[in-house]
C-alpha positions as CSV (number, residue, x, y, z in Angstrom):
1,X,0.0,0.0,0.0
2,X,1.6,3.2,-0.9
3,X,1.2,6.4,1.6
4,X,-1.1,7.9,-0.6
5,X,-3.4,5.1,-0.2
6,X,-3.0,4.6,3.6
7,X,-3.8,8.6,4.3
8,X,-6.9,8.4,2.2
9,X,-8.5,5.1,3.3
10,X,-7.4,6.3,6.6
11,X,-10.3,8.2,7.3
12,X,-12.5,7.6,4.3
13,X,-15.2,5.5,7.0
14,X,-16.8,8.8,7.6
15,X,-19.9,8.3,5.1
16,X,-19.4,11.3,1.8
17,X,-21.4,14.4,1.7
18,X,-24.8,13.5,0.3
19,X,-24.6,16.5,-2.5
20,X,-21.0,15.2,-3.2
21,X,-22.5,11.6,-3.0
22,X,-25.5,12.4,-5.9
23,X,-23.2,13.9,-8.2
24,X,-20.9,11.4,-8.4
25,X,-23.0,8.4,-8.7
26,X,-23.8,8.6,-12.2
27,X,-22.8,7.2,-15.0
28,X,-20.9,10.2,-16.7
29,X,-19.2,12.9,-14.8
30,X,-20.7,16.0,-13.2
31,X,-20.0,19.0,-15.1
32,X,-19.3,22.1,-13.3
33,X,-19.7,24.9,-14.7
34,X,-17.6,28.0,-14.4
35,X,-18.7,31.6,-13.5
36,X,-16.2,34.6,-13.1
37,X,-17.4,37.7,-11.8
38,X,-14.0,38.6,-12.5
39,X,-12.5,41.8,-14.7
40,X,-8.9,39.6,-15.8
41,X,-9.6,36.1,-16.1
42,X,-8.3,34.7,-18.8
43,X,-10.9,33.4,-21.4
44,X,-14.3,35.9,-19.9
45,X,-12.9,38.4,-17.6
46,X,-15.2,40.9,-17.8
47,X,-18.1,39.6,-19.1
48,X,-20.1,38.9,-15.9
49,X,-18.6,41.6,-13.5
50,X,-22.6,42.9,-13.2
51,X,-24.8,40.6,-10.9
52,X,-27.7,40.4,-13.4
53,X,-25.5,39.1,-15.9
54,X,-23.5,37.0,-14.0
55,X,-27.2,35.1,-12.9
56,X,-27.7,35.5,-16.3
57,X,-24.7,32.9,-16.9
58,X,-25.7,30.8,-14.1
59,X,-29.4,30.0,-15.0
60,X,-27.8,29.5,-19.2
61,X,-25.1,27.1,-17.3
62,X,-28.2,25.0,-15.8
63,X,-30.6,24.9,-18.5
64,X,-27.4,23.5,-20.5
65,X,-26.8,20.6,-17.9
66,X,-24.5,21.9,-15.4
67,X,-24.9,20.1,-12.2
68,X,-22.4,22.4,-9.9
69,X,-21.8,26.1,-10.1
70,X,-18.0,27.1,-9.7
71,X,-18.1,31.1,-8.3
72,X,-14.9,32.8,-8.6
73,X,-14.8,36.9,-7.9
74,X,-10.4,36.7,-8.0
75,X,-8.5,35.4,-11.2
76,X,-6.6,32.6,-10.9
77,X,-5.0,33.0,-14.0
78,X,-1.1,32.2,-14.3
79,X,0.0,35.2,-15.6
80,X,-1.1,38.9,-15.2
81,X,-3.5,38.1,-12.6
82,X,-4.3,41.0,-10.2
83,X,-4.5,40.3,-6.5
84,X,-7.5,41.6,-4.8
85,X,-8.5,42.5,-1.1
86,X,-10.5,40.2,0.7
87,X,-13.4,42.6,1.0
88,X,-13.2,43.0,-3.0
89,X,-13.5,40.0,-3.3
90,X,-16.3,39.6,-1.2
91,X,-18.0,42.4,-2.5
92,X,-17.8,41.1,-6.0
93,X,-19.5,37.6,-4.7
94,X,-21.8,39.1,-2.0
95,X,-25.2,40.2,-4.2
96,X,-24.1,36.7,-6.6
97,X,-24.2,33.9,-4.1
98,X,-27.4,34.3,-2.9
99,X,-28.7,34.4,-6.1
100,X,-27.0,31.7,-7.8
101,X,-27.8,29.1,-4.6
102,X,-31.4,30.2,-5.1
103,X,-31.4,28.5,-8.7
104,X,-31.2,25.2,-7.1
105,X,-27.7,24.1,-7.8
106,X,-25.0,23.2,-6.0
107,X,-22.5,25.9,-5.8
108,X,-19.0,25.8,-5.1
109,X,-16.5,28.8,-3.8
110,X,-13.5,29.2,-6.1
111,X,-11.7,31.1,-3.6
112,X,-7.4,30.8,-1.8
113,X,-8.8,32.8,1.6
114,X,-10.3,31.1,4.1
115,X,-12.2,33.9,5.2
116,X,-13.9,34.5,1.6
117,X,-14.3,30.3,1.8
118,X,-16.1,30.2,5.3
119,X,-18.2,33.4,4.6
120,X,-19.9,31.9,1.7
121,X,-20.1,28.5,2.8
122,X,-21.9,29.9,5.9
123,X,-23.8,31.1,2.7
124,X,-25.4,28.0,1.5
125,X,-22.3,28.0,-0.8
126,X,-21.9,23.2,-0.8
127,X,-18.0,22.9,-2.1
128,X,-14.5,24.9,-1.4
129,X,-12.4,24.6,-4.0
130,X,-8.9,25.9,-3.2
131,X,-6.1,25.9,-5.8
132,X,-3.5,26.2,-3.9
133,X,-4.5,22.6,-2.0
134,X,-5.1,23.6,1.2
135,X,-1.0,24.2,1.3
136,X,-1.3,28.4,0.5
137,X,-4.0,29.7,3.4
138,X,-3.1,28.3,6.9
139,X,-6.4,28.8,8.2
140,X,-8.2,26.9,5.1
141,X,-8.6,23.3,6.1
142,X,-9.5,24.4,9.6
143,X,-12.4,26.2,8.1
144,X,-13.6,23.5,5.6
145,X,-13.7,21.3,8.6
146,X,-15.5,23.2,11.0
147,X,-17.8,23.5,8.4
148,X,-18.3,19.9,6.9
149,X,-18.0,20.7,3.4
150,X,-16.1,19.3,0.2
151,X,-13.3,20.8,-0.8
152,X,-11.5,20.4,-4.1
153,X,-7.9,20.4,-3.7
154,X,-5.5,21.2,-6.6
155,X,-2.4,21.3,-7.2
156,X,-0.2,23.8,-8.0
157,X,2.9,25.8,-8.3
158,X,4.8,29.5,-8.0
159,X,6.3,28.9,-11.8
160,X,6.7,25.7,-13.8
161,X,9.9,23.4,-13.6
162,X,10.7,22.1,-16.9
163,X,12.7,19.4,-15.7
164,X,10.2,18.2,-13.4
165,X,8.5,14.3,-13.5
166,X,5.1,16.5,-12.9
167,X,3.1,13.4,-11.7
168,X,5.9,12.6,-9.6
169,X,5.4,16.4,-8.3
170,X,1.6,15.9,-8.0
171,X,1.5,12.9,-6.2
172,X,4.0,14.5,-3.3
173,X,1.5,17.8,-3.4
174,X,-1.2,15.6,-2.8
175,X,0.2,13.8,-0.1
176,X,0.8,16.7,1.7
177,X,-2.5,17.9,1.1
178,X,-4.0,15.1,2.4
179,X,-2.0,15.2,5.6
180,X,-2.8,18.3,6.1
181,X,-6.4,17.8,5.9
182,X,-6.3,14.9,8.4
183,X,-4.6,16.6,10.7
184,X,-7.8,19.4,10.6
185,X,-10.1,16.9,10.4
186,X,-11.9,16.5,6.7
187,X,-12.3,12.8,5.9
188,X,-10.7,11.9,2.8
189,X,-14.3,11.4,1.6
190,X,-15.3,14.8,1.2
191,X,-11.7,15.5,-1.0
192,X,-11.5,16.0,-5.0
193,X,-8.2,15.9,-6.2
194,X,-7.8,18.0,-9.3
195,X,-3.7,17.8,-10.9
196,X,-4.5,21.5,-11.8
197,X,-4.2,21.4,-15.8
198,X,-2.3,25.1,-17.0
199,X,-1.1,26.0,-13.3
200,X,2.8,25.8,-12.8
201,X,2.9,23.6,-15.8
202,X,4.2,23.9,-18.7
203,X,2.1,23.0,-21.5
204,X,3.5,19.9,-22.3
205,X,3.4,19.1,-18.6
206,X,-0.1,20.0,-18.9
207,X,-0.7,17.2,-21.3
208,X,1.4,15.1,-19.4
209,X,-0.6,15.4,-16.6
210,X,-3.8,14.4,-19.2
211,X,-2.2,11.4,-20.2
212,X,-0.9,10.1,-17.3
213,X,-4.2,10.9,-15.5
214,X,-5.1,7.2,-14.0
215,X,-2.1,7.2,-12.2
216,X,-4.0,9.5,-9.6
217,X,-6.6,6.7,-9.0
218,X,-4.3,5.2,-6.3
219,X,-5.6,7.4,-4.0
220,X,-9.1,5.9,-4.3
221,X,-10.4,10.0,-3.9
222,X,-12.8,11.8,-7.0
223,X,-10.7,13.5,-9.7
224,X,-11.8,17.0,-11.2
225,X,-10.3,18.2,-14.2
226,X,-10.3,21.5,-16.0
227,X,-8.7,22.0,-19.0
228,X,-11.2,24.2,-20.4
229,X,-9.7,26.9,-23.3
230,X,-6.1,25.9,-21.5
231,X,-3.1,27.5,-23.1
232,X,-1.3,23.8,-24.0
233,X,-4.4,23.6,-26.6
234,X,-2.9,26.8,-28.6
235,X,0.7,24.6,-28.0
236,X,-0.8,21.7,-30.4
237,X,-2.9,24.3,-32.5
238,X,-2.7,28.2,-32.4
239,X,-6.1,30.0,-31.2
240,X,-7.2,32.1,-28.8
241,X,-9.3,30.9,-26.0
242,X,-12.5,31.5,-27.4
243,X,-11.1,29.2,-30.0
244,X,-10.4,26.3,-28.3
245,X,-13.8,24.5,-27.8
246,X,-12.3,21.3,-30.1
247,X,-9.3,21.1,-27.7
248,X,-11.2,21.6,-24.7
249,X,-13.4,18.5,-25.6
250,X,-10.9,16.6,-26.8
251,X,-8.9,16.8,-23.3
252,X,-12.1,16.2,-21.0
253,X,-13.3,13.1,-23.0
254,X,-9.3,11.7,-22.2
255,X,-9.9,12.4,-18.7
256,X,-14.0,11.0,-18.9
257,X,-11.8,7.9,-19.6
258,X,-8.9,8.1,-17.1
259,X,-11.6,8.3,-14.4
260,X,-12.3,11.8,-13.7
261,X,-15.5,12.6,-12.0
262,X,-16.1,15.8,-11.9
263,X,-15.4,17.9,-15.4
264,X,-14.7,21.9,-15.1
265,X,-15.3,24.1,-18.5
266,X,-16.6,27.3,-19.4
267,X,-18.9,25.4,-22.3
268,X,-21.0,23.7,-20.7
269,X,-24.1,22.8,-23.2
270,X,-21.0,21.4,-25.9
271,X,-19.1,19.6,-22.6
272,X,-22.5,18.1,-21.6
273,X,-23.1,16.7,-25.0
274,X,-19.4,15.4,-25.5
275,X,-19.8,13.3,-22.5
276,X,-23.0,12.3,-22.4
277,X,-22.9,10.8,-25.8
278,X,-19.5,9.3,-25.6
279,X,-20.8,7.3,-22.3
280,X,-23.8,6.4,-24.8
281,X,-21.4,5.2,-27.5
282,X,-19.0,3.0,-25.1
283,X,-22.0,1.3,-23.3
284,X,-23.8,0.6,-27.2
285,X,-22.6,-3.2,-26.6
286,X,-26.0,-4.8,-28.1
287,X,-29.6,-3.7,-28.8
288,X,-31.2,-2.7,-25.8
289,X,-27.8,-2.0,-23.7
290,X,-28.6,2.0,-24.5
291,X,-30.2,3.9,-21.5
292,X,-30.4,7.6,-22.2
């Protein structure tokens, strides 16, 4: 049994978090889709900065299948990304949470402060999802435990190394990570791993990453992957992020069949579709075997 394995099934007895349980019981994975109510991200900054838009976005991301709600009101983005105040940020998310829980859906807090995370999961906000792995924010896994909730952990990096065996790299993060949450007291069965496709990579550890994606089932936990409009796409063909819808598809149906659970994109309707009829085409084993 490697470590990974023993610090997971270590404390995965505690029974999952029934929203987290629902979603990842069907057949294909969840798709969550992504709202920024940011001015800089880097494929829609901008475009949902206002609140009725940004509901807008939400309610679109629903009718189209979406089955969580990823908030973000800070970029993320790798490069050029402006840091913001934790009352900024806050105030960007404060007349959109509400709103967006009110559709119905499960929504989740793309957030790296623990303050911004336990405000709106005291919110009615259901997942954290923290990019920096619980490993940035000292105070983070003590607030996703004292409030019961999911958390997506990702893995991530200051600036790529090159030179690095990046699943080697991935697999220690997430060890840590783990620890770290044991130690604060979230059960390994309310964690998401997610190897964090476009963040202190380099594009071809990006796709790396991609392909050597089923090497993260050893530690038995959900995987989320989003490589939605990613910049490794424009490495294999040149576009913009607007223009990289094929790409996109293309990576999430190779991690649909490396295991991941839990698929993160800005198109959600085209995402949806992709998956959904891929499942339909490798379960097509006879007449009769399809089930919609």
């Amino acid at each position: 049994m490697t470590s990974a394995d023993s610090m997971s099934r270590a404390v995965t007895d505690d029974a999952r978090h029934p929203a987290l349980e629902a979603l990842l019981s069907r057949p294909c994975p969840a798709v969550m889709g992504i709202l920024n109510i940011t001015p800089d991200s880097f494929s829609d900054g901008g475009q949902f900065m206002t609140p009725d838009r940004a509901v807008a976005q939400a309610r679109r991301m629903i009718a189209d299948g979406a089955d969580i709600i990823d908030i973000g009101a800070e970029s993320t983005r790798p490069y050029g990304a402006q840091p913001i105040s934790r009352d900024e940020e806050m105030r960007r998310l404060e007349p959109v949470l509400a709103a967006v829980v009110a559709l119905g859906i499960s929504v989740s807090i793309d957030s790296m402060k623990s303050p911004v995370v336990e405000w709106a999961l005291g919110n009615a906000a259901a997942i954290a999802n923290d990019v920096w792995g619980l490993q940035r924010d000292p105070d983070m896994a003590r607030v996703v435990a004292a409030r019961n909730a999911p958390v997506v952990v990702m893995h991530n990096r200051d600036k790529p190394d090159g030179t690095l065996d990046i699943m080697r790299d991935i697999t220690a993060f997430f060890e840590r990570s783990l620890k770290i949450a044991a130690q604060a007291g979230i059960p390994a069965s309310r964690i998401i791993l997610d190897p964090g496709i476009g963040f202190g990579k380099t594009p071809e550890q990006s796709m790396i990453a991609l392909a050597r994606l089923g090497e993260l089932q050893t530690f038995g936990l959900p995987v989320l992957v989003g490589a939605s409009r990613k910049r490794f796409i424009s490495m294999v063909t040149p576009s913009e992020p607007q223009q990289r819808l094929g790409g996109s598809l293309a990576a999430h149906l190779i991690a649909a069949r490396s295991g991941a659970r839990i698929i993160r994109t800005h198109d959600v309707a085209e995402t949806v579709q992709a998956l959904r009829v891929a499942h339909a085409i490798e379960t097509a084993t006879q007449p009769g075997s399809f089930e919609p």
